[in-house]
TORTOR-615715 format. One record per residue (C-alpha): x, y, z; residue in three letters. Coordinates in steps of 0.5 Angstrom, whole numbers, plus 500, padded with zeros to 3 digits. Each point is the difference from the previous one (the first is absolute). Example, Ala and Ser with C-alpha at 12.3 -4.5 7.8 and 13.67 -1.06 7.14 Angstrom:
<pts>
525491516ALA502507498SER
</pts>
This chain:
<pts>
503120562UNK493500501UNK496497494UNK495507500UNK507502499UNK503497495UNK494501496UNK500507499UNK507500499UNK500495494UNK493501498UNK497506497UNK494504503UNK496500493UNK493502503UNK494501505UNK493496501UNK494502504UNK494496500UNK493503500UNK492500497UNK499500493UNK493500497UNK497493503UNK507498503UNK506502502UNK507500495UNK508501502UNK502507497UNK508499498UNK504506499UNK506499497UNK506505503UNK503501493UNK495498495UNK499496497UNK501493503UNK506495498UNK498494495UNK506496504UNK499494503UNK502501507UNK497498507UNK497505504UNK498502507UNK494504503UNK502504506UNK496503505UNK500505507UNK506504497UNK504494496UNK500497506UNK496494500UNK501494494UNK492499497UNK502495494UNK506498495UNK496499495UNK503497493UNK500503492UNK501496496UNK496500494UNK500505493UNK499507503UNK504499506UNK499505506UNK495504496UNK495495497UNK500497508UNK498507502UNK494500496UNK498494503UNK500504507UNK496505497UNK494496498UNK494500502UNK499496507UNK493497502UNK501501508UNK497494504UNK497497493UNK499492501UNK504499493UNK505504501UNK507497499UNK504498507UNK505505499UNK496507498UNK496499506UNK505499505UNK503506497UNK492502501UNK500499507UNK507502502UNK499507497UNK494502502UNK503497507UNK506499503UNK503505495UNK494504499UNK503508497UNK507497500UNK504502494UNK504494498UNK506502496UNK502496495UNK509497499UNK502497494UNK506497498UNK501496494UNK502494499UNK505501494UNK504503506UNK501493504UNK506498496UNK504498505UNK498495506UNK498505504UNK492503502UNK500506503UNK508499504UNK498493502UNK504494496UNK495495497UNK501498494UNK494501496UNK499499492UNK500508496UNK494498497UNK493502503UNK498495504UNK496499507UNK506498503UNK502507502UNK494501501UNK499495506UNK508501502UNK498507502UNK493499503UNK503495505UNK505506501UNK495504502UNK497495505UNK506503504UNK496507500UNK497497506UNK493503497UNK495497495UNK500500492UNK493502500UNK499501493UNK502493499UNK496494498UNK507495500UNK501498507UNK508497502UNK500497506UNK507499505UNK502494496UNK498501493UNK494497499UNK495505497UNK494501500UNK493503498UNK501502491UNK501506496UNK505504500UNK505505505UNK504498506UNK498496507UNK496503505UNK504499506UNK497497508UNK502506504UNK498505505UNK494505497UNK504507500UNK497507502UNK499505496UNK504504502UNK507499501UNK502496506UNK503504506UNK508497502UNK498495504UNK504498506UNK505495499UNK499493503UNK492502501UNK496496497UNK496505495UNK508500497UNK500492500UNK492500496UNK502505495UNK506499499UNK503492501UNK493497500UNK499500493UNK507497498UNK499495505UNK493499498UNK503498492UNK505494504UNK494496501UNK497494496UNK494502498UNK495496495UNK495503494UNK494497499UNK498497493UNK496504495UNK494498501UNK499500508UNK504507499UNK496504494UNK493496500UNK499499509UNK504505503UNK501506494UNK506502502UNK506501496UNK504500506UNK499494504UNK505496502UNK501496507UNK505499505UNK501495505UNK495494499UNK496497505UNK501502508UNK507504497UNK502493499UNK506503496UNK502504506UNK507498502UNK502500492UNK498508499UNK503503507UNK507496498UNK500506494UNK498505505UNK506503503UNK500498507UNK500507503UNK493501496UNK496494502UNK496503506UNK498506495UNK499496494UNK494495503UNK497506503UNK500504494UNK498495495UNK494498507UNK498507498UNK500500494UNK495495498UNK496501507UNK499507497UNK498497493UNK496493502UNK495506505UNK499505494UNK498494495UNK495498505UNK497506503UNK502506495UNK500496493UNK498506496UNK507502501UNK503495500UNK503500493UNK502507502UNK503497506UNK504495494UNK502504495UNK504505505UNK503494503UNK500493497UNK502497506UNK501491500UNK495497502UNK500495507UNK498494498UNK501494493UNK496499493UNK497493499UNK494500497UNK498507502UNK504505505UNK500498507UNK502506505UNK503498506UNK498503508UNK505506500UNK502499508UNK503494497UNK506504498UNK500502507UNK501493502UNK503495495UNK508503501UNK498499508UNK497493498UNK506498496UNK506502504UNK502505494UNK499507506UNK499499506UNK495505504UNK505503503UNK502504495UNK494503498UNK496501506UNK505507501UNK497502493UNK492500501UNK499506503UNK505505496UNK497495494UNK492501503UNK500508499UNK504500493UNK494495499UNK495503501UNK503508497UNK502498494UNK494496498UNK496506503UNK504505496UNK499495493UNK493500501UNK500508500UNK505501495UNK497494495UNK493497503UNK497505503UNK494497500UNK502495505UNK500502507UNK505498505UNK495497505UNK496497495UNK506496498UNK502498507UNK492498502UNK501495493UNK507498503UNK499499507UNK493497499UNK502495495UNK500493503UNK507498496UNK502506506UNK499496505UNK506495499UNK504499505UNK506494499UNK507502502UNK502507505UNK501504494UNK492501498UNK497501507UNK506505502UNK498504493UNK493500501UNK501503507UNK504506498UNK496501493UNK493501504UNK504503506UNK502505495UNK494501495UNK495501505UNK500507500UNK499499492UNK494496501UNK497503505UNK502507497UNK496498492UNK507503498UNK
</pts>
């Protein structure tokens, strides 16, 4: 079952918050279902676009349980102030942004409750004591969700480590989602294999945090980790825990995905925050003594290099890959970025000398369907 599921049938649905102005800042309202709010310790989970979406497992584990937590959302919240605490202006930035007018609806479920070795219908043994564990255990559940905690400061990556601080649960790599709810796809295409597969082939692969300091005080971003290393050097390894029928559309994915987020960073850098908050993606590349980005087109390249696919296998995919490129990204930035043009975005993309990469036969044949397909974009200002 489903985790969306199994939370509203072992939780309670105790309340609902909005977030707007308030004097000089702006404050959560919590308005509880039946007041008042239980003083039990528990976790509790933030749902959104009609108890649809999980945007953060958070944790009550101190005197006053689930009512004093609240009154802690209720504060008074300084917006962009440089001293705010990380986690009120994350909460800050996605509420006036990727959640901006949403209601979040507020689940409950006390600890008291876990007596038995299981959470939420899953056998796991855990402590009936509060404890961060549960916590941790249900927000690595919520991965499967294939969408982004993004009330969550915490980060959990594929295999295990963490990254970032404070509390919640992780926000996942996956594919940006729509507002709106996703038409069916048709099976076998590669909208169904990006939306739906994607992320959980994504989560297979070994990815690297970088340390605190290069993180917090040169990138500032909480949700920076890397995969791959130079040149994609861990290539064979991470297409060995991707099933063998996926492999083609995984390296295409993952090509998009970070050639998408290089582009914003470089040409459209007011929005990318925006872009990695609705996202969090990892990063192409390694940390060292600072980040190093690695050229996009070598995803494109490294499995050819090494043997781990052989070309044949993805040139048949780049031109149904091409147009659910360019329509998908194009339908993100109306939905999410509206301030970023599709023909803007391509002149930074085609215009960038990284672009001109041209080892292997996979790179070249992609830039030749993607310029034959996104002419009319370009010439069209679209």
């Amino acid at each position: 079952m489903p985790l969306i599921d199994r939370i509203k049938s072992h939780a309670a649905h105790v309340a609902n918050l909005t977030y707007g102005q308030s004097g000089d800042g702006h404050r959560f309202t919590v308005v509880p279902t039946r007041p008042p709010l239980t003083e039990q310790r528990g976790v509790y989970f933030l749902l959104s676009h009609n108890d649809t979406q999980i945007q953060k497992v958070g944790l009550t584990n101190g005197k006053g349980g689930l009512r004093k937590r609240m009154r802690g959302y209720e504060c008074l919240y300084p917006g962009y102030a440089e001293d705010a605490d990380p986690t009120v202006a994350l909460w800050h930035r996605i509420m006036t942004g990727p959640l901006q007018g949403r209601t979040l609806s507020l689940w409950f479920i006390s600890l008291s409750a876990f007596t038995t070795v299981e959470v939420l219908g899953n056998s796991l043994t855990v402590s009936c004591d509060p404890h961060p564990e549960v916590e941790r255990i249900l927000a690595r559940e919520a991965e499967a969700c294939g969408q982004p905690l993004l009330m969550s400061s915490r980060q959990a990556c594929g295999d295990g480590t963490a990254v970032g601080g404070g509390n919640g649960g992780p926000v996942p790599p996956v594919p940006p989602q729509p507002q709106q709810p996703l038409p069916p796809f048709e099976p076998g295409s590669f909208a169904e294999y990006f939306y739906t597969r994607f992320p959980s082939d994504l989560r297979r692969i070994k990815k690297q945090e970088p340390n605190p300091i290069v993180r917090d005080e040169i990138m500032r971003d909480p949700s920076a980790i890397f995969f791959g290393g130079l040149d994609w050097e861990s290539v064979e390894a991470d297409l060995a825990k991707v099933p063998f029928e996926n492999r083609g559309r995984f390296v295409l994915s993952i090509f998009m995905v970070t050639l998408t987020e290089q582009v914003i960073y470089t040409y459209f850098r007011n929005h990318y925050e925006m872009w990695r908050a609705g996202t969090g993606f990892p990063k192409f590349g390694w940390s060292g003594y600072g980040p190093h980005h690695e050229n996009p087109f070598i995803l494109l390249w490294a499995p050819e290099r090494e043997g781990a696919i052989q070309p044949n296998v993805v040139l048949p995919l780049l031109p149904e890959f091409v147009r659910f490129y360019l329509e998908a990204t194009a339908s993100y930035f109306q939905q999410h970025l509206p301030a970023i043009q599709m023909s803007d975005f391509l002149w930074g993309l085609m215009g960038d000398p990284e672009y001109q990469f041209n080892r292997g036969a996979v790179a070249p044949a992609f830039r030749s369907h993607f310029e034959e397909a996104g002419a009319h974009l370009v010439r069209g200002g679209q």
